[in-house]
C-alpha positions in Angstrom: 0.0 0.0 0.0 2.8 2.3 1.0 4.6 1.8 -2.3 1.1 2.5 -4.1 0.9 5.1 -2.4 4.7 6.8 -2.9 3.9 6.2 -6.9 0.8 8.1 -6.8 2.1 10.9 -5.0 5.6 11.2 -7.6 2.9 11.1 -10.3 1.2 14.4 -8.3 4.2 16.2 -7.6 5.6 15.7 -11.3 1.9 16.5 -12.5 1.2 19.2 -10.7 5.2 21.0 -10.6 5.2 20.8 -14.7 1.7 22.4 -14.5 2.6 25.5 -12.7 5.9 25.3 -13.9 5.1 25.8 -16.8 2.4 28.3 -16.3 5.2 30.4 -14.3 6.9 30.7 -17.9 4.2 31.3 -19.9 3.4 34.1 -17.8 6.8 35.5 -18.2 6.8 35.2 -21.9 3.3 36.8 -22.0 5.0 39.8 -19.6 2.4 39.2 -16.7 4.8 39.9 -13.8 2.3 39.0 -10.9 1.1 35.8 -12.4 4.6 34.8 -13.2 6.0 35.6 -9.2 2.8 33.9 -8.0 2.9 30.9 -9.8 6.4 30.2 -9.6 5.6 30.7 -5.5 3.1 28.1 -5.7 5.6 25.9 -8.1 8.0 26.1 -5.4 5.0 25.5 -2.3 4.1 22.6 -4.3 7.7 21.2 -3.6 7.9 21.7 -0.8 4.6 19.6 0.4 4.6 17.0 -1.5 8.3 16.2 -0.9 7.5 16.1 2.5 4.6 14.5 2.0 6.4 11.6 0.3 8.8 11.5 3.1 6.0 11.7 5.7 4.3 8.8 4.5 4.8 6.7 6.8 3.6 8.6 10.3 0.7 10.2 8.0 -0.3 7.5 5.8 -3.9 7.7 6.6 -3.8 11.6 5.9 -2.5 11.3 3.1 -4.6 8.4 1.3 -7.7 11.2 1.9 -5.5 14.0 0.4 -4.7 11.7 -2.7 -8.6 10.4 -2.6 -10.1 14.1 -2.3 -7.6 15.1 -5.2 -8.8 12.2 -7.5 -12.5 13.0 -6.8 -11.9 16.2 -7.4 -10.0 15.6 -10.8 -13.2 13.4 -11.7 -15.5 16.3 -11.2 -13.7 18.7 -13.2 -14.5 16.0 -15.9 -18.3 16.1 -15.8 -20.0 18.7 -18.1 -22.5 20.0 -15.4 -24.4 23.2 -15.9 -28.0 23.3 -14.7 -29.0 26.3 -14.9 -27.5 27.4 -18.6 -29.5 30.2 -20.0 -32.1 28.6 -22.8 -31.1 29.8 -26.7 -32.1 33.4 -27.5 -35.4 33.4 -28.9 -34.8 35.8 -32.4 -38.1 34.9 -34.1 -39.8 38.3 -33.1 -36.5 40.1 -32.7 -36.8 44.1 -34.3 -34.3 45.2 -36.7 -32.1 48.2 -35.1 -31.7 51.5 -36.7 -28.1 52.4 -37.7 -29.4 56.0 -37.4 -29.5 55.2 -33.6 -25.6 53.7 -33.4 -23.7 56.3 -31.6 -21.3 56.9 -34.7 -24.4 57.8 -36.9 -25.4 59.8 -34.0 -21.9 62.0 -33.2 -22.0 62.4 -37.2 -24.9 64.7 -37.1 -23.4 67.4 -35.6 -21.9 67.9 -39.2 -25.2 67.8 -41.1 -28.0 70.3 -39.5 -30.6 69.3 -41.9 -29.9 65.4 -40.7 -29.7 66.6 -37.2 -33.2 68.3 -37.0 -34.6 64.9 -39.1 -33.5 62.4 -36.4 -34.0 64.5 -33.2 -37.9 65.1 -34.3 -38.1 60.9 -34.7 -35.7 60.6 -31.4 -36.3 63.9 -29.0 -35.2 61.6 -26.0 -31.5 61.7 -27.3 -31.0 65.3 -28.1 -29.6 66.7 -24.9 -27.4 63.5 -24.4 -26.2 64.0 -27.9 -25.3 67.6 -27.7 -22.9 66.8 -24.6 -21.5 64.0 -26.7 -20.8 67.0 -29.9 -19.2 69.4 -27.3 -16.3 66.9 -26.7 -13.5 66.8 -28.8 -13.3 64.5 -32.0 -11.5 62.1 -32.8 -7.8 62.9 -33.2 -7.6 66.8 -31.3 -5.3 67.1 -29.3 -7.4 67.7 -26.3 -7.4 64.3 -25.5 -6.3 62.4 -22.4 -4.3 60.1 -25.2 -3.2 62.3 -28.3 -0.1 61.7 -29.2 0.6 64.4 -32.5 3.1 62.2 -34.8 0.8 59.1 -34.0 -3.0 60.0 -33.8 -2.5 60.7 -38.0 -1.7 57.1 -38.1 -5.1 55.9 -36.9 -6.9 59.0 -38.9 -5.5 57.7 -42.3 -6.5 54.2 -42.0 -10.1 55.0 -41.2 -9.9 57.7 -43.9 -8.5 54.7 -45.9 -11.5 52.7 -45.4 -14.2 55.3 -46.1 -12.1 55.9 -49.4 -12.3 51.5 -50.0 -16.1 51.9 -49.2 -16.5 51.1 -53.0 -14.6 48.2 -53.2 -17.3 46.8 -51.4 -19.7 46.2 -54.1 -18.9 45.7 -58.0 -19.7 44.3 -61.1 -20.9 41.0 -61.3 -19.8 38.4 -64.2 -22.3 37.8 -66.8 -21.5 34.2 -67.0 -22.5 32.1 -64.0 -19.8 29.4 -63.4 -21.7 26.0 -61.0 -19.8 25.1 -58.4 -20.2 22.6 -56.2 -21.2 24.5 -52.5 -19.2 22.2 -50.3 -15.6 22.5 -52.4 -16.7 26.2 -52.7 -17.1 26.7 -48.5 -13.8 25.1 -48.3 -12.6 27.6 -51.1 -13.6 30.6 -49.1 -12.2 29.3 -45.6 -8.8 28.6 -47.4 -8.6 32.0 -48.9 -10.1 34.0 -46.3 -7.1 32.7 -43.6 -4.5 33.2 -46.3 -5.0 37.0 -46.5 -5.6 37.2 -42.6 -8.4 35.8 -41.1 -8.5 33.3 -38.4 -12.1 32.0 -38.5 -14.8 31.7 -40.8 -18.3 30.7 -41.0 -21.4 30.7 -42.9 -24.8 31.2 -41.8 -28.3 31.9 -43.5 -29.6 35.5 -43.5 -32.4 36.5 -41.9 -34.4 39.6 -40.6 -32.7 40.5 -37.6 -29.3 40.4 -38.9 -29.7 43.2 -40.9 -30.0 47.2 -40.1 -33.6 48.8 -40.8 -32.0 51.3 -41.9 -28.4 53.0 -43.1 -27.3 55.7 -41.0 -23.3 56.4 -41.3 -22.9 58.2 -44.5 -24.7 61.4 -45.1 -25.3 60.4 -48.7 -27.8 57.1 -48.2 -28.9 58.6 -44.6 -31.9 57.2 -43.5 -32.1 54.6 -46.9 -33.2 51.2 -46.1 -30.9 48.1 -46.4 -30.5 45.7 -48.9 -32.4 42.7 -47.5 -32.4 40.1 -50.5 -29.1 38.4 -50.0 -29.3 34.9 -48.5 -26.1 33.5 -47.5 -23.5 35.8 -45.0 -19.7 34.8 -44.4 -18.6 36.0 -40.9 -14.8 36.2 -40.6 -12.8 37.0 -37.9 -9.6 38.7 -37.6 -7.1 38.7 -34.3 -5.9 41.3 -32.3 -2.9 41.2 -30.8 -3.2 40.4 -27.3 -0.4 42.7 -25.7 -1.7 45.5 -27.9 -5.1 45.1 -26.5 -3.8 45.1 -22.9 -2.4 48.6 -23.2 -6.0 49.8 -23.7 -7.7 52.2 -23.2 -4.4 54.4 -24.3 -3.6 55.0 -27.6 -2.4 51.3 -28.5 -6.0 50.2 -28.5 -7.2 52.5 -31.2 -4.0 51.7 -33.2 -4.8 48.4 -33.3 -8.2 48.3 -33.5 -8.1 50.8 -36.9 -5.3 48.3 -38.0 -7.4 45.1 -37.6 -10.8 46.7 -39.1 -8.6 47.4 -42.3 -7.7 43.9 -42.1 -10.9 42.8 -42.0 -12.1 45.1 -44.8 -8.9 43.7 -47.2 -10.5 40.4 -46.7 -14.0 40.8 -47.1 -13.5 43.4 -50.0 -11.5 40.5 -51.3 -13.6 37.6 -50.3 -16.8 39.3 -52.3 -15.4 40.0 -55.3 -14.2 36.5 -55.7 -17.6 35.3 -55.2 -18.7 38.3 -57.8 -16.2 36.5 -60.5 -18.5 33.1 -60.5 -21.2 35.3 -61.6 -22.8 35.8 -58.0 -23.5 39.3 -56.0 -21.7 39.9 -53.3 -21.2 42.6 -51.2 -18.3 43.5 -48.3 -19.6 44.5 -44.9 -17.0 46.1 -42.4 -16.1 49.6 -40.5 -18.5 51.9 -41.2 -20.0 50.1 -43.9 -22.5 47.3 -42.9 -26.0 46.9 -43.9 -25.3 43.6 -41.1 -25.0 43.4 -38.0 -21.7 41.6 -37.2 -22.2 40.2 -33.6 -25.3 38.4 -33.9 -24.5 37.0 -37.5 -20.9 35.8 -35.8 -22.7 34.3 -33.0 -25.5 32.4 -35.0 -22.7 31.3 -36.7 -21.3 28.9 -34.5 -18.2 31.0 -34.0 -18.4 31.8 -30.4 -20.6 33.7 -27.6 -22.1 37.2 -26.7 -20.4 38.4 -24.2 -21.3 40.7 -21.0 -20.1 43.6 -22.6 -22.1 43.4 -25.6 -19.3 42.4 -28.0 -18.8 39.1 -29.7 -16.4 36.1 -27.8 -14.4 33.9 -29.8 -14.0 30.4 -29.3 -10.3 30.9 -28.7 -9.6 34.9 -28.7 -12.4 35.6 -26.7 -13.7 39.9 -27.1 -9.7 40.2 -28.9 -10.9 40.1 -32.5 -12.6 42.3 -34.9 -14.9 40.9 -37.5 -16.3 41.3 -41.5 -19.4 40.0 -43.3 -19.6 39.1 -46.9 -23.3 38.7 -47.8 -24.4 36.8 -51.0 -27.6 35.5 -53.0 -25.7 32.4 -53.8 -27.2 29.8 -50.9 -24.7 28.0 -49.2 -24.7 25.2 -46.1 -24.9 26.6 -42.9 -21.4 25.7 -40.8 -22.2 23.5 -38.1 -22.6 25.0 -34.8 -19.4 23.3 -32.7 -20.3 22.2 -29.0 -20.9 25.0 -26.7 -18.4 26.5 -24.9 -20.4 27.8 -21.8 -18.6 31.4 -22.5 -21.7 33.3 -21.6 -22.2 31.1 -18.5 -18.6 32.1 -17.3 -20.0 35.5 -18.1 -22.5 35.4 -15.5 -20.1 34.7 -12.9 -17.3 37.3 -14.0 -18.7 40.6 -14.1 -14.5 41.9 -14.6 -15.6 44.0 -17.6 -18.2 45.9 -15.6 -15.8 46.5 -12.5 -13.5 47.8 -14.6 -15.1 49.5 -16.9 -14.0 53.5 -16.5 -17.6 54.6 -17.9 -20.0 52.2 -16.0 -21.2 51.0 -19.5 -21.5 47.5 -18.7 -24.3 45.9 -16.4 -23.8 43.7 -13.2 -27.3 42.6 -13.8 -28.5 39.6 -16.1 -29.1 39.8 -19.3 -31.9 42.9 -20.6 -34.3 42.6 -23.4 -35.0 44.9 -26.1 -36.2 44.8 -29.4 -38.0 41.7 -28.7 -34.9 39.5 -27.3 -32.6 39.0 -24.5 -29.0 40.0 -25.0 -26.5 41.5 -23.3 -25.6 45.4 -24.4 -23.6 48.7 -23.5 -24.7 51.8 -22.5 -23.5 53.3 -25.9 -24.0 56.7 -24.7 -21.9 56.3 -21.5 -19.1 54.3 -23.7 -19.0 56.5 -26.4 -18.7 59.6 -24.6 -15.6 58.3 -22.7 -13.9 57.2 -25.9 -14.4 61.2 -27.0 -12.7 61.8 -23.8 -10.0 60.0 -23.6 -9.5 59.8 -28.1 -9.2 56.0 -28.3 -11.4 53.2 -28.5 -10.8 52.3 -24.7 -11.2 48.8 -25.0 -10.4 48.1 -21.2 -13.4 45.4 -21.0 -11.6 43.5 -23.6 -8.2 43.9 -21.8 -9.3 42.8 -18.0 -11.5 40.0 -19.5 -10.3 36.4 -18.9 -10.4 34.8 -22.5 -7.9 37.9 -23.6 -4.9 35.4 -23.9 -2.5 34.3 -26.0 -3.6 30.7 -27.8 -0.6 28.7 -25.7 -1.1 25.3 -24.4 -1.8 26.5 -21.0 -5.0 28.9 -21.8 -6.3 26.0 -24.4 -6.4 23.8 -20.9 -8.2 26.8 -18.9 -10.8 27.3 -21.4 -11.5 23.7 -22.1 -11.3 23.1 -18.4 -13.9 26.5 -17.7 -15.9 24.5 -20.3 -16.7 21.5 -18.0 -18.7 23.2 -15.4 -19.9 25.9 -13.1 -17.7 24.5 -10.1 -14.3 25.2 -12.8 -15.6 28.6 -13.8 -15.5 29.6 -10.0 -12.7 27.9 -9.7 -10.8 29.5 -12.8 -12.4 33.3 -12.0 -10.5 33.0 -9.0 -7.3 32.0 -10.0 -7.7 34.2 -12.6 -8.4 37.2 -10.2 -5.4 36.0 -8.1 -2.6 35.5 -10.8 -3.9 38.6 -12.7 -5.2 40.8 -10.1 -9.4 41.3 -9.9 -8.8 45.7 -11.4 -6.8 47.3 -13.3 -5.1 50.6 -13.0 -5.4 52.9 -16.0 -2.6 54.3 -17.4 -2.0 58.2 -17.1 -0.1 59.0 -20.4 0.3 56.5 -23.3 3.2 53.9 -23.3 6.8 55.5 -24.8 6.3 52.9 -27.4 2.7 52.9 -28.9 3.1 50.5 -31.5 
């Protein structure tokens, strides 16, 4: 029994030292100072006992057989997929379109265009006064805000002025001969091509009411124009951000790399519909500040990942760190299928580090709202937007605190397969998480010498 017992424990100690081992390193390479000094404490605390405890074996035998039994039960739980009291599927069948008129970029742009102004505030009287606060602060770019930075703030000005100039790539001629293709080699086709230019997911799903806007309201020119509803098939994709970009948020860094990822995404799409427009197919390109889609719901539906607390999509692996495109199509292709749940939203619940550290209480503590006609988690756009204006960057701290902003290494592929299981692991996980990365975050002052 003793010898049994000596085995089991080596196993442990090897096990359980490689574990945090190589957590401790991981952490290092991913520049998390606390979570590296913590777990190589605990590397060193797990020494420590169970050397003794293989030396003590036989005065506390008896102890340690419960240690080693409580250990394997608990292992065993960790296993079981146990979640009673998941949230049923969102019910979108009586779901209302939303306005892009009332998206607070359509909103801000108003203060250019009087006669647009007077249009929406006699439908919308309720958001006048909040608005004209919003117009007083500075745009994008001056240099009275918290984070300008004068040789770098161009940078993030040119690309979106480089996407409103690509809006027309968007859309284009169609071929007059229409090529067959077989939809299954064709998917595969898309996937293949969409992740050689950038992406790092794909999916198709089938259109339907409440993916798309009611109504266009970025651009002056088609202001208040409905949306072209008669495309059946959309392509989400999904680009990454880089995580220790992200982390730097809300300084600077964040709208650097969110403007560089959103023209990533628009290179692809833009792409990605014209090569379905050269098999004789429309096509258009959805992406920043040029969607008749909605993104987030058409990702989720997708299979691709979750809704998260703070409104924004969760991908399977990258969690709120990615930015995403459509390309709709009339062609009709297979939906993708939807992979097992992740129980990302259920972790959600539970969290609530986005709305603790969010500078501009934005994001609810409370369970998920309804409006328009379904239950889904959203922002106070008002409050959010505002504190971008303040501060001249897209903030992005929710994304930054929020546990599934890591690096794809071996060690977070374990934590999110292991926060997968159960409710027991998501507590379990939230906590460690809070430990090894602290539960808030201190915002920085000034930006980082270094912004890109």
């Amino acid at each position: 029994m003793t010898c049994i017992l000596t085995s089991i424990n080596w196993i442990i100690l090897i096990g359980t030292s490689v574990f945090l081992l190589v957590l401790s390193l991981s952490s290092f390479r991913e520049k998390e100072i606390r979570a590296t000094v913590i777990s190589f404490a605990f590397f060193v605390l797990n020494l420590i006992v169970w050397v003794w405890s293989i030396t003590a074996l036989d005065r506390f035998q008896t102890l340690n057989l419960l240690v080693v039994s409580l250990l394997g039960l608990f292992g065993i739980v960790s296993l079981i997929k146990f979640f009673p009291d998941k949230s049923p599927g969102r019910d979108t069948s009586k779901a209302e379109q939303y306005d892009e008129r009332n998206n607070m970029f359509a909103r801000n742009n108003l203060q250019h265009h009087p006669e647009l102004l007077e249009t929406y505030y006699a439908i919308h009287p309720e958001n006048r006064s909040t608005d004209q606060q919003i117009h007083q602060k500075p745009e994008f770019g001056e240099k009275e805000q918290v984070y300008h930075d004068f040789y770098t703030a161009p940078c993030y000005e040119a690309a979106f002025e480089y996407l409103e100039k690509s809006i027309p790539l968007s859309t284009g001629s169609v071929s007059e001969q229409k090529i067959s293709i077989d939809p299954i080699q064709f998917c595969k086709t898309i996937i293949d091509l969409s992740k050689f230019y950038g992406a790092c997911d794909v999916a198709f799903c089938h259109l339907l009411p409440h993916h798309f806007y009611s109504h266009k309201g970025r651009h002056a020119a088609n202001w208040g124009d409905k949306t072209d509803q008669t495309h059946k098939t959309a392509i989400a994709i999904v680009v990454p951000m880089r995580v220790e970009m992200v982390k730097k948020g809300p300084t600077s860094c964040m709208i650097q790399e969110s403007a560089q990822k959103y023209v990533e995404a628009a290179k692809i799409s833009n792409i990605l519909a014209s090569y379905i427009r050269n098999f004789g197919y429309p096509a258009r390109a959805h992406n920043d500040a040029n969607y008749d889609t909605l993104c987030v719901p058409l990702a989720v539906e997708s299979g691709l990942g979750e809704l998260g607390r703070m409104g924004i999509f969760m991908h399977r692996v990258h969690g709120p760190c990615v930015r995403l495109a459509i390309v709709t199509t009339d062609l009709e292709l297979p939906d993708s299928p939807i992979p097992k749940p992740l129980y990302m939203e259920e972790f959600c619940k539970i969290c609530k580090k986005c709305a603790d550290n969010c500078p501009s209480g934005s994001i609810t503590h409370d369970g998920e709202p309804y409006s328009r006609n379904l239950r889904h988690w959203s922002i106070h756009q008002e409050k959010c937007f505002s504190y971008w204006k303040t501060i001249g960057s897209d903030c992005g701290l929710c994304i930054s605190v929020c546990p599934y902003t890591k690096p794809d290494t071996l060690i977070h592929k374990f934590v999110r397969f292991y926060i997968s299981r159960n409710l027991l692991n998501q507590k379990i996980a939230l906590f460690m998480d809070d430990l090894l990365y602290g539960r808030h975050r201190k915002i920085a002052r000034t930006n980082p010498e270094n912004i890109f």
